[in-house]
N, C-alpha and C positions, 0 to 999 in steps of 0.2 A: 585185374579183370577176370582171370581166370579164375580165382574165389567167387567172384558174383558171379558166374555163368546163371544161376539161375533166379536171379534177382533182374535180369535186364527186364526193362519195361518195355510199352508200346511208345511212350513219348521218348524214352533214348535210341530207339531203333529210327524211328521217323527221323528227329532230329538228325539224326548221324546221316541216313539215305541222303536229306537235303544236302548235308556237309560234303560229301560225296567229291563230287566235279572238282569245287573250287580245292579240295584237300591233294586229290591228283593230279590237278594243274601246276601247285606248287611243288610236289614229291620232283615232278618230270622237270620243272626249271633249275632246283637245287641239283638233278641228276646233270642237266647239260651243263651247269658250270662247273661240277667237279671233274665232268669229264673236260672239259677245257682246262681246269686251273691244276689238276692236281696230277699229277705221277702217278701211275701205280708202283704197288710195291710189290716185288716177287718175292713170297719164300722160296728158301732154296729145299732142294730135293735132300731128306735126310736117309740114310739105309734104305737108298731104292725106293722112298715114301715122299709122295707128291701131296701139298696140302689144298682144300680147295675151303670156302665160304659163300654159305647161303642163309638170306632170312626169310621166313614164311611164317608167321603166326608165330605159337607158342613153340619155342624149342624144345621141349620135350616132346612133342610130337614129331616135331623136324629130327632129330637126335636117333630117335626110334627109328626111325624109317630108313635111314642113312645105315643104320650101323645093320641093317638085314638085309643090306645089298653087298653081292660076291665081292673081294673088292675091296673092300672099307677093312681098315683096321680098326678105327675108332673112332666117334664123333661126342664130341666135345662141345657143349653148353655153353654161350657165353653172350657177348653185346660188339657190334660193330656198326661202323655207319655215324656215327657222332661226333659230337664236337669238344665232350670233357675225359677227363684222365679218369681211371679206375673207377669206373660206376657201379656201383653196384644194383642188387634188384629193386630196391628198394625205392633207388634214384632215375631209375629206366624206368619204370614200371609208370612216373609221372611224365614220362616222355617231352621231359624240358634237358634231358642230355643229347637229343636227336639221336640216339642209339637204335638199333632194334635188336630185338632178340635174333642173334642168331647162331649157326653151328660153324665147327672146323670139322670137316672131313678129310682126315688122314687115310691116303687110299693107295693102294700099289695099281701105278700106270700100265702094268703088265698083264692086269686081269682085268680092268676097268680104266676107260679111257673117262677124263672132261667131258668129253663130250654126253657121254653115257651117264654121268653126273648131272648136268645140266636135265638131259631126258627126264628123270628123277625128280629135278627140280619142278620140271615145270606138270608132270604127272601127276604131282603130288598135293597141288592144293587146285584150290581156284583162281586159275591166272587173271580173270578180269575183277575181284575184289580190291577195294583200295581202300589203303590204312588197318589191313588186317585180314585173319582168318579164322571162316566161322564165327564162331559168338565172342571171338578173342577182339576184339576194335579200338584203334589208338596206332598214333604213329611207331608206338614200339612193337608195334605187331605187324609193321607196315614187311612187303615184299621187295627186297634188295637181292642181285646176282652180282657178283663180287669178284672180277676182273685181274688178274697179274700182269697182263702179259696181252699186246695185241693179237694175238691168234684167240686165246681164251674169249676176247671181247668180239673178236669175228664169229667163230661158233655159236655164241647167245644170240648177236644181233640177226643170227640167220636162223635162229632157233626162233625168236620172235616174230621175224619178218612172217615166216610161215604160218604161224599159230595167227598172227593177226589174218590172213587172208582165209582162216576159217570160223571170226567171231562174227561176223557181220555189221553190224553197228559200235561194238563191243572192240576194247582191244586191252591186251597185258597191260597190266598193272605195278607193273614191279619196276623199282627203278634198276638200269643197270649201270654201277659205282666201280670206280678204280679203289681197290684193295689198298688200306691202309693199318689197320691197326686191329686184333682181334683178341678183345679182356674176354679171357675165361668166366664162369658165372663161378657163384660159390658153390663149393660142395655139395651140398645135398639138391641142388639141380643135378648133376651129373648122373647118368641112367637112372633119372627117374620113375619113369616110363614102369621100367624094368621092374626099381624097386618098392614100386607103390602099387601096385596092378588093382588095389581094390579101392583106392582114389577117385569117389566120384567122378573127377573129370577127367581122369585117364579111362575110366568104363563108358563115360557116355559123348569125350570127344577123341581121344588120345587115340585109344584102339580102334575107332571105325574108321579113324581115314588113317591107321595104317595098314587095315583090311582091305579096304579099297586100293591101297597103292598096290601090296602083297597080290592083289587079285588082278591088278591090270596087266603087271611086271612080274608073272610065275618064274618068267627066264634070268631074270636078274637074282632072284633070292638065293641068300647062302642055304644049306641042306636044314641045318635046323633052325632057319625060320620060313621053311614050308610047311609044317605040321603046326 
């Protein structure tokens, strides 16, 4: 999807708006049976590094935005949320793996809490979009917050609770999942962001909504991604 950004028509835009409802109705049922049926899984804490997962749209946007918060050592590109072994882009991208693109943020608890993670998450895109972000659309773009541990899953539900009481008709979108498995993507997703910068769609989607985040969250950015 992110190759066609500027190929979308008016007849796929409409179509999809209809799809809409009935597409979030089912995100949010597939959400309450995993959280009924499945474990979470915690990683453990490595050299004082606590790992978190989040999906919002394209990851290299997600990725970006992550790794210019105090905090973050590094965030890592890949697919979680599905239902097959080693998928690759190729395979996600058809969104018949149930995957979505999403990040690892490897972050030290001692300068940035989850919680302030989460902040991030939900700062950073458009919480009430469903099956995507921006002109990215398809369930592998879909918004997944990604769970270890009961306390983690208390802090998001209270993080939404709130945010719902300020959408008005409107409410998040994202499903929130018990953490199970997180395939790194290939290579040359990994800071792409970074290493693509004159990438049509990192000039005209990548960088303005991590302008916008960088603008909303001045107090969160490391020194050199404020200039």
């Amino acid at each position: 999807m992110k190759k066609n950004i500027l190929a979308l028509t008016v007849v796929t835009f409409i179509a999809f708006t209809m799809a809409c409802k009935p597409s979030n109705e089912t995100n949010k049922e597939a959400e309450a049976k995993a959280q009924q049926d499945i474990t979470a899984i915690e990683v453990p804490t490595q050299d004082g590094l606590k790992r978190a997962y989040f999906a919002s749209g394209c990851f290299w946007c997600v990725e970006a935005i992550y790794e210019s918060v105090k905090g973050v050592k590094e965030s890592i590109s890949g697919y979680s949320g599905g239902h097959t072994k080693n998928p690759t882009y190729e395979e996600s991208n058809t969104g018949n793996t149930g995957h979505a693109e999403a990040v690892e943020v490897i972050y030290d608890p001692e300068v940035v809490s989850f919680e302030t993670l989460v902040d991030v998450y939900f700062g950073s895109q458009d919480v009430t979009q469903e099956n995507g972000q921006g002109p990215d659309k398809g369930s592998q773009y879909r918004s997944i917050i990604f769970y270890q541990n009961d306390a983690e899953k208390r802090i998001i539900e209270e993080k939404i609770a709130a945010l719902n009481k300020t959408l008005g008709d409107e409410e998040v979108a994202a499903q929130v999942m018990p953490f199970q498995k997180f395939w790194e993507a290939e290579g040359y997703h990994q800071n792409y962001e970074a290493r693509n910068p004159n990438n049509p769609y990192i000039q005209n989607v990548s960088i303005p909504r991590l302008k916008r985040f960088q603008k909303k969250f001045p107090e969160l950015l490391k020194e050199d991604a404020k200039h």
